[in-house]
LOKEDREN-484731 format. One record per residue (C-alpha): x, y, z; chain; residue in three letters. Coordinates in nm, 2 decimals, padded with zeros to 4 digits. Each point is the difference from the previous one (the first is absolute). Layout:
(node (X Y Z) "A" "ala") ...
***
This chain:
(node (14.90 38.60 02.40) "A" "unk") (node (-00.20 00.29 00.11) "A" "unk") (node (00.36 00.24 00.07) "A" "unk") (node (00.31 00.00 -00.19) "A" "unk") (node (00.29 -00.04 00.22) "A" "unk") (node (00.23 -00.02 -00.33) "A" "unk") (node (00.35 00.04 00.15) "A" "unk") (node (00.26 -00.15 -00.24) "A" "unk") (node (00.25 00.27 -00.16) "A" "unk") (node (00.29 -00.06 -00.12) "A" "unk") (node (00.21 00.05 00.31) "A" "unk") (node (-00.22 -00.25 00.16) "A" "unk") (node (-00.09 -00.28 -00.31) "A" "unk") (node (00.09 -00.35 00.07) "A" "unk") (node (00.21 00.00 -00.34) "A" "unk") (node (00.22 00.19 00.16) "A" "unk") (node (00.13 -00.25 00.23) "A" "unk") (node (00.35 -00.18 -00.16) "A" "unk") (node (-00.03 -00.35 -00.05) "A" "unk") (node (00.31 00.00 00.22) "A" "unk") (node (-00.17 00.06 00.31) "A" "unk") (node (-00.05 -00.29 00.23) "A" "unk") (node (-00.31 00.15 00.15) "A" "unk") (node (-00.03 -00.24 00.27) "A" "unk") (node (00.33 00.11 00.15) "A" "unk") (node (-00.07 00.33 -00.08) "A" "unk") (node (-00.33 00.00 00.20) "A" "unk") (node (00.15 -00.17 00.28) "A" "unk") (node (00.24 00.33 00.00) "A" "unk") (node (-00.26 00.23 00.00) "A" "unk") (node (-00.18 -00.21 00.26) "A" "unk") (node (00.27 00.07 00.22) "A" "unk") (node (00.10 00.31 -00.10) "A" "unk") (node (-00.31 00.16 00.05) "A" "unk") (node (-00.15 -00.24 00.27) "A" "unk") (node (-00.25 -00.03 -00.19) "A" "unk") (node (-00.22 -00.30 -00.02) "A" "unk") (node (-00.25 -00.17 -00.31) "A" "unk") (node (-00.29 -00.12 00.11) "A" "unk") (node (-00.19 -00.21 -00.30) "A" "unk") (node (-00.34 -00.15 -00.06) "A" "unk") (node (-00.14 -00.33 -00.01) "A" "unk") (node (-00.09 00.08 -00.39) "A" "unk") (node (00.37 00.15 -00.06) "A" "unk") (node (00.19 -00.20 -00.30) "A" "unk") (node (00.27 -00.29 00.12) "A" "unk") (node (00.33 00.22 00.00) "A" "unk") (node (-00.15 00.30 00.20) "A" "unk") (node (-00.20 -00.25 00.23) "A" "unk") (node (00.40 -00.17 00.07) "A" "unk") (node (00.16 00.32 00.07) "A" "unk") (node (-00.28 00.16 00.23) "A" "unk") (node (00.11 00.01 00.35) "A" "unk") (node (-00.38 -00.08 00.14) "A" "unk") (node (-00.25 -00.13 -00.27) "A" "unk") (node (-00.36 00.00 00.14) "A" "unk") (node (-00.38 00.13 -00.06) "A" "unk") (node (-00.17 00.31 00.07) "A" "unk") (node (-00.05 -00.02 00.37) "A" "unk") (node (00.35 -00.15 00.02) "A" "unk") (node (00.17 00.24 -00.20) "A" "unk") (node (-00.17 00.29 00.25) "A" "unk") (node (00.11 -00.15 00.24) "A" "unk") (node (00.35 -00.03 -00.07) "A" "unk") (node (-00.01 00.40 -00.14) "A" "unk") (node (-00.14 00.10 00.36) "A" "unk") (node (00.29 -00.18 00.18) "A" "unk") (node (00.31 00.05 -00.25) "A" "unk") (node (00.32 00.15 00.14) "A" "unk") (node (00.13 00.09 -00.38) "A" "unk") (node (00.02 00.35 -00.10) "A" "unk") (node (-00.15 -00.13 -00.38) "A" "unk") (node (-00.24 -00.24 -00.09) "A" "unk") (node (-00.01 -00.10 -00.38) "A" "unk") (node (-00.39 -00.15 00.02) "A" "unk") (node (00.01 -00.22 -00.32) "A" "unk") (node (-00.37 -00.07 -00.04) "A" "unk") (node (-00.30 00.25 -00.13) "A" "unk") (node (-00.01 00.40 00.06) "A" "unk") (node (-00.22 -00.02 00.28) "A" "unk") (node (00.23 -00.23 00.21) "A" "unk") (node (00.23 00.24 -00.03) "A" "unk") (node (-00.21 00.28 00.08) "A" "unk") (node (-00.13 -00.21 00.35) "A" "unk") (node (00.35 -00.05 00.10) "A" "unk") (node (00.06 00.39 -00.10) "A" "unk") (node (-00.29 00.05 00.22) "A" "unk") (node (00.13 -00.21 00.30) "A" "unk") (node (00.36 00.11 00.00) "A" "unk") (node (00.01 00.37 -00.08) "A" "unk") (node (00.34 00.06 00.12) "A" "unk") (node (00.12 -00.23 -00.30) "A" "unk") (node (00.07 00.00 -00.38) "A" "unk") (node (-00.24 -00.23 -00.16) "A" "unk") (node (00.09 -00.12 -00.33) "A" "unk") (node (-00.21 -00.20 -00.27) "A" "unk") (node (00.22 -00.17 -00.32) "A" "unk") (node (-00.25 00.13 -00.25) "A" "unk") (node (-00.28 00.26 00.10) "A" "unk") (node (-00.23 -00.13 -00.30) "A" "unk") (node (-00.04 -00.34 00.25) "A" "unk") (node (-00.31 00.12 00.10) "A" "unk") (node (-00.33 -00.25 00.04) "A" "unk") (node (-00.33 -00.07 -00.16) "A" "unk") (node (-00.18 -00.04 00.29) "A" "unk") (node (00.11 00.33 00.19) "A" "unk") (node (-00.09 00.18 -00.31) "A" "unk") (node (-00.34 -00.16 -00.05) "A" "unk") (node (-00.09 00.26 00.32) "A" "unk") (node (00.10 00.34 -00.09) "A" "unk") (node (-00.02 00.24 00.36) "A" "unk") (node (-00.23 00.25 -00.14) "A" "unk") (node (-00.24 -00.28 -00.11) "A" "unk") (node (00.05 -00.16 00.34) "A" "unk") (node (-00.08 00.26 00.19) "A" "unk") (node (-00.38 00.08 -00.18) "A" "unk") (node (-00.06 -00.36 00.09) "A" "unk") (node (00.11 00.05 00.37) "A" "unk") (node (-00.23 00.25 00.02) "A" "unk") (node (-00.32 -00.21 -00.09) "A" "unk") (node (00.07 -00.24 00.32) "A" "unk") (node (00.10 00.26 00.26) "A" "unk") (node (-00.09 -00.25 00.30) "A" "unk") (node (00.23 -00.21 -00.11) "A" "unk") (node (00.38 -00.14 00.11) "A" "unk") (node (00.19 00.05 -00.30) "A" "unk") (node (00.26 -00.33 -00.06) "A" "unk") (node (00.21 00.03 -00.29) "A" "unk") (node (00.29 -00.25 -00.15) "A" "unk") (node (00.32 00.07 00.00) "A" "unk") (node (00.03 -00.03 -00.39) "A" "unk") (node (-00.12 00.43 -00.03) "A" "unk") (node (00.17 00.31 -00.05) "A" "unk") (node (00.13 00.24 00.38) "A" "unk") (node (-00.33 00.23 -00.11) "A" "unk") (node (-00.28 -00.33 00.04) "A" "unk") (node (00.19 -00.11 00.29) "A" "unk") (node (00.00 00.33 00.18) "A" "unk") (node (-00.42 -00.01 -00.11) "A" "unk") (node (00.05 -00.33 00.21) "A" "unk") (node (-00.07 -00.07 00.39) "A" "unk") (node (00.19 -00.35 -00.06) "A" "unk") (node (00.24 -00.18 -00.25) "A" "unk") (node (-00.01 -00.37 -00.05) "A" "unk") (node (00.21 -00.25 -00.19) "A" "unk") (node (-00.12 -00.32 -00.10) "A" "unk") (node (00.18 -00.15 00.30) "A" "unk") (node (-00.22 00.19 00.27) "A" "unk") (node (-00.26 00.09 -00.19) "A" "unk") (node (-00.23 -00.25 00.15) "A" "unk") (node (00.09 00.02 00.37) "A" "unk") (node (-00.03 00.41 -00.03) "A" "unk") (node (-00.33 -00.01 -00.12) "A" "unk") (node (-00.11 -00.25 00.25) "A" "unk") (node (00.17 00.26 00.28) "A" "unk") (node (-00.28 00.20 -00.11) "A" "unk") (node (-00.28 00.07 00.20) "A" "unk") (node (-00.26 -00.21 -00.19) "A" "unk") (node (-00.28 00.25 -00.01) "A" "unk") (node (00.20 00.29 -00.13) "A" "unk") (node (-00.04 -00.02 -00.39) "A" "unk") (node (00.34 -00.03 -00.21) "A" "unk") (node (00.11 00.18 -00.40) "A" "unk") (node (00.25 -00.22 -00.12) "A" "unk") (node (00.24 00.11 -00.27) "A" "unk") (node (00.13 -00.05 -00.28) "A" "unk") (node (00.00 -00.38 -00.10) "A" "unk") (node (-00.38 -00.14 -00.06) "A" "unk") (node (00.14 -00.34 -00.03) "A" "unk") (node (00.21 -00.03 00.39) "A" "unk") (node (-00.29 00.23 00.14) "A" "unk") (node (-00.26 -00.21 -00.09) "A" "unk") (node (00.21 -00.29 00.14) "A" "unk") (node (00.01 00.15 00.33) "A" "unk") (node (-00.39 00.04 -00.01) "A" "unk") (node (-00.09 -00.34 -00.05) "A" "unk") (node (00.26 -00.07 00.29) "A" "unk") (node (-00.07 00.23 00.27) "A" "unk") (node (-00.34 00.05 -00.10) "A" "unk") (node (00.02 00.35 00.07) "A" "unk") (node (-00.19 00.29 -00.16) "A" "unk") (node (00.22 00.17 -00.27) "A" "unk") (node (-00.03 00.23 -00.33) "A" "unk") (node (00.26 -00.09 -00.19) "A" "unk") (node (00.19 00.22 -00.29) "A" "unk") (node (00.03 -00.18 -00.33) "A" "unk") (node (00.37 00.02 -00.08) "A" "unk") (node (00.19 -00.32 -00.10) "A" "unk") (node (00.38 -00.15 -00.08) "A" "unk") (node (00.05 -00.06 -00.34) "A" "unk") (node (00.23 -00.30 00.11) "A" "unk") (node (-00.28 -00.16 00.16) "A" "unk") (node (-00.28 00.04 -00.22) "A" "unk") (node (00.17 -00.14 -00.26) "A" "unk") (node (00.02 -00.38 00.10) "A" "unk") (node (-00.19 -00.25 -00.23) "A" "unk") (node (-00.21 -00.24 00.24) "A" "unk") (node (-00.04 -00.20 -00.36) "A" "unk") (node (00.39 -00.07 -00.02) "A" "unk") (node (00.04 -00.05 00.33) "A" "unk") (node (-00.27 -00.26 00.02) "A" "unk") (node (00.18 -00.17 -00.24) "A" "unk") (node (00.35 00.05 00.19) "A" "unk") (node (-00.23 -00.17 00.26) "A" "unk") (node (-00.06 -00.29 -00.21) "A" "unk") (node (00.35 -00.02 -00.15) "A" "unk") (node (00.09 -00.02 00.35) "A" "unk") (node (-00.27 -00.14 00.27) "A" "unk") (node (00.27 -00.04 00.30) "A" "unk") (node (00.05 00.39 -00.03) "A" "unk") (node (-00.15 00.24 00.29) "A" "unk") (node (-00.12 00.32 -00.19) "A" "unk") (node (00.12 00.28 00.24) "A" "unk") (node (-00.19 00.38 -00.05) "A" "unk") (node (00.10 00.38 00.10) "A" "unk") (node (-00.32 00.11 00.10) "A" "unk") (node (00.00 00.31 -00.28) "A" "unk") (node (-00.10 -00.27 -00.23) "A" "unk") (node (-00.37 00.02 -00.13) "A" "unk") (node (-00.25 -00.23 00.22) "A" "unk") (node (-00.03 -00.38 -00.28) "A" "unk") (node (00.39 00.01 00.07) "A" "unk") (node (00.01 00.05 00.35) "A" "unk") (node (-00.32 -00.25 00.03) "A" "unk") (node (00.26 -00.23 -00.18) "A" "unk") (node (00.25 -00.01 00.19) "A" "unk") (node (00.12 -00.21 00.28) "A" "unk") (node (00.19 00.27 00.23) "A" "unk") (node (-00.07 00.36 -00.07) "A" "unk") (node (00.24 00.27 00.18) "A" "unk") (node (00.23 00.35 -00.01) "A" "unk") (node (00.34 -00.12 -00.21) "A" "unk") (node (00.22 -00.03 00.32) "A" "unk") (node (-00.29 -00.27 00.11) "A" "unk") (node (00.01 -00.20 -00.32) "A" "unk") (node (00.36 -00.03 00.05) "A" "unk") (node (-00.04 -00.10 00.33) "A" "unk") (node (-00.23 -00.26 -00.11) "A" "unk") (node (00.20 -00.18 -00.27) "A" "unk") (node (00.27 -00.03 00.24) "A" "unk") (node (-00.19 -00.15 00.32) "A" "unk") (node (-00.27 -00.22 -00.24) "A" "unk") (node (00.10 -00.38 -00.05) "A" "unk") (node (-00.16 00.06 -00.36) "A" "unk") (node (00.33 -00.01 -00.24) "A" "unk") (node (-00.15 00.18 -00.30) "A" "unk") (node (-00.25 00.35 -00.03) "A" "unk") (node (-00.14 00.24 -00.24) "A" "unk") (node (00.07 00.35 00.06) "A" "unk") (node (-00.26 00.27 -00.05) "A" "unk") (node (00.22 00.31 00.09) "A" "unk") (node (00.24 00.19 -00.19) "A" "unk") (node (00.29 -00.26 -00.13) "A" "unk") (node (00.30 00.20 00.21) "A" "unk") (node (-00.14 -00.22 00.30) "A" "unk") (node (00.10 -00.31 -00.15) "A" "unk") (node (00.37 00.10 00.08) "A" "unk") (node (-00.06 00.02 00.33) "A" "unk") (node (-00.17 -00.34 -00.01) "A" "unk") (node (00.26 -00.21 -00.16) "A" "unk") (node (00.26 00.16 00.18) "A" "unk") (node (-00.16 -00.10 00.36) "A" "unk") (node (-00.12 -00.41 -00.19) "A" "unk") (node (00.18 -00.08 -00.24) "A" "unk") (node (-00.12 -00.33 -00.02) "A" "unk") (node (-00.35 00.15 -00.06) "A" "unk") (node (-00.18 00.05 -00.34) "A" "unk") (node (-00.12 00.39 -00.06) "A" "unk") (node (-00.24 00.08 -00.28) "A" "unk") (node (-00.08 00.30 -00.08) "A" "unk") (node (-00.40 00.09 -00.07) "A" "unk") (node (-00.02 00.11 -00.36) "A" "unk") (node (-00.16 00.32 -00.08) "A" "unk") (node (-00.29 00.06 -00.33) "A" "unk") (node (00.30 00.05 -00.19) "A" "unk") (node (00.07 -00.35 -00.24) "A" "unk") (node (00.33 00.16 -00.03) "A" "unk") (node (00.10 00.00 00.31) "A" "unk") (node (00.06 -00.31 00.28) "A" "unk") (node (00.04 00.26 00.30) "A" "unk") (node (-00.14 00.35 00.13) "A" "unk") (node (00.27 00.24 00.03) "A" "unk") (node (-00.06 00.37 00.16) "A" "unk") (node (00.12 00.21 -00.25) "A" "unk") (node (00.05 00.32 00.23) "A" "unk") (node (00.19 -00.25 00.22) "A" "unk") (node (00.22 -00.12 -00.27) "A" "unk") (node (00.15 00.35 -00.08) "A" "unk") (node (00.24 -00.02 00.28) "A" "unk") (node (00.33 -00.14 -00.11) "A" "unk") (node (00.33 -00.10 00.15) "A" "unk") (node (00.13 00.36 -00.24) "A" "unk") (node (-00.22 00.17 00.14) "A" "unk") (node (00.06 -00.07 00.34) "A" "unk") (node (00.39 00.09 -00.06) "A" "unk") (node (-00.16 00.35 -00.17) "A" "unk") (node (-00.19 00.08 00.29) "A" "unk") (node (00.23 -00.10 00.27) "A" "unk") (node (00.30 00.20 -00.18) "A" "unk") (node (-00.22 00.32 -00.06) "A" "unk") (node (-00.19 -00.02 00.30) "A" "unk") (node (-00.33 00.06 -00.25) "A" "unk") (node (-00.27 -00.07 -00.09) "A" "unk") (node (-00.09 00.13 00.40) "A" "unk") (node (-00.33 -00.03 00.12) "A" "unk") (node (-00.10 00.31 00.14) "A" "unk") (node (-00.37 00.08 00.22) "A" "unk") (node (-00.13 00.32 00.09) "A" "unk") (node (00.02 00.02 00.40) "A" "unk") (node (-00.36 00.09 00.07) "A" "unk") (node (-00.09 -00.31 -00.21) "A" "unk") (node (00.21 -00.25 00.13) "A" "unk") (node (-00.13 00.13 00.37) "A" "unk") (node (-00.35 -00.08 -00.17) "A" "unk") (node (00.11 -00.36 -00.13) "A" "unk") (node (00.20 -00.10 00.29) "A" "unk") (node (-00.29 -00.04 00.21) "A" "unk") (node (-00.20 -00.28 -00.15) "A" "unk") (node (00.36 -00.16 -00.05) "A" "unk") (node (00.15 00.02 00.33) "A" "unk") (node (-00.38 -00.15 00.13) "A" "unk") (node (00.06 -00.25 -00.20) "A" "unk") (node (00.30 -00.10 00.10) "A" "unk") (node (-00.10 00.04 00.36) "A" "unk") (node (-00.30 -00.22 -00.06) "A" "unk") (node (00.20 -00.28 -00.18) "A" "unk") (node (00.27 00.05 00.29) "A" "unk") (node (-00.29 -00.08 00.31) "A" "unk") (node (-00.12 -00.29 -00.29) "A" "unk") (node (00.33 -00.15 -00.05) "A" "unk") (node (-00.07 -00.03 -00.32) "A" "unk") 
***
């Protein structure tokens, strides 16, 4: 990772916690103690995901931030989640389990860097993913998520030009698509770029009645592959409404909770990555977050996300249009 958000001190390390504690009882006091509430992502390991009181992607996640009545919102996903919902709800604590969480793809697009290629394309509408630090966002004019990505580009007027940042792979996706002119910043997700098409051909084969299923981050011979491509809360949607009883999951594995849970009778593979060691592709940022770590930062109220005011004015405007858009959209 580009910054070192080391946090852990004694006071504050996992090992720390007895072996006594029941920590889901122990959360649920805090919960209630502090009214505080834990949202969790898609890509957040099993125990975390069970405990969360609203488990959902990006745009979801936003969402829920902007409308919230809790006075703290644990955000058990990546840094810049919690930064977004810090940047929504300013009037709250935002905590993160583990501040090192941070994300491949947000740090692929450093702001200074960002803002020298801005400068090259000054005619044009600058549309960034979610998946970027508060200082690329406030460089922004409007924040997409997978889920509204393609439906906020297409509310663009078609002759005005677009930059789209960071991820090559969902930008170029959205250019073959919409069809719409757009320079696009070459950052990527090390989760998705890691899929072998090689081993999941021969997943295919071991299994010819699955439906490959693709997060559009994923490079182009995947997603050319695949029989439904969409934003995580999409695939999800799909396994449960398709009559097909079995799929092959290019996404990080965390979804595959969510899957079973909602069809149980259904058959979830996940994609394998390059790695021969490995049968499933696991966000390793993602998978710092712990059930301790939730107790930790729940107890001591830290780590707390905290965003300079004049930036999070800056950032909140291609959010909040965003979530306008996606509002008049319905998406």
């Amino acid at each position: 990772m580009n910054i070192n958000r080391e946090w852990i001190t004694a006071g504050y390390s996992t090992a720390a916690v007895p072996e006594r504690v029941d920590l889901l009882s122990e959360i649920a006091r805090l919960k209630k103690e502090k009214n505080a509430i834990i949202m969790a992502h898609y890509y957040q390991i099993n125990d975390i995901q069970n405990i969360a009181d609203f488990v959902g992607d990006s745009l979801a996640l936003a969402q829920q931030a902007a409308k919230t009545n809790a006075d703290i919102i644990l955000l058990a996903g990546v840094y810049f989640m919690g930064e977004t919902a810090k940047i929504l709800c300013p009037d709250k604590k935002v905590l993160v389990p583990d501040l090192n969480a941070g994300c491949s793809l947000a740090d692929s697009c450093p702001a200074d860097d960002f803002f020298e290629f801005k400068k090259k394309y000054p005619n044009h509408i600058v549309v960034t993913y979610v998946n970027t630090t508060a200082e690329v966002k406030a460089l922004s004019d409007i924040v997409v998520t997978s889920t509204n990505a393609v439906g906020i580009i297409n509310s663009i007027p078609k002759d005005q030009p677009i930059l789209f940042g960071p991820d090559r792979n969902l930008g170029n996706y959205l250019k073959s698509l919409t069809g719409r002119d757009m320079v696009i910043w070459d950052g990527a997700c090390h989760v998705h770029e890691q899929f072998s098409i090689e081993r999941i051909v021969a997943l295919k084969k071991e299994n010819p009645d699955a439906k490959i299923i693709a997060h559009p981050e994923c490079k182009k011979p995947l997603l050319v592959l695949a029989d439904f491509i969409g934003s995580t809360s999409a695939l999800l949607k799909y396994t449960i409404e398709s009559e097909d009883k079995k799929f092959i999951v290019a996404t990080e594995s965390g979804i595959l909770h969510q899957m079973i849970k909602a069809s149980p009778e259904k058959t979830f593979i996940p994609a394998p990555p390059s790695d021969a060691t490995c049968g499933c592709n696991d966000c390793e940022f993602m998978k710092l977050n712990t059930l301790k770590k939730v107790y930790l930062a729940l107890k001591h109220e830290f780590p707390e996300v905290l965003v300079d005011e004049e930036l999070r004015l800056k950032a909140l405007k291609p959010i909040e249009k965003m979530l306008d858009i996606s509002s008049l959209l319905k998406l």
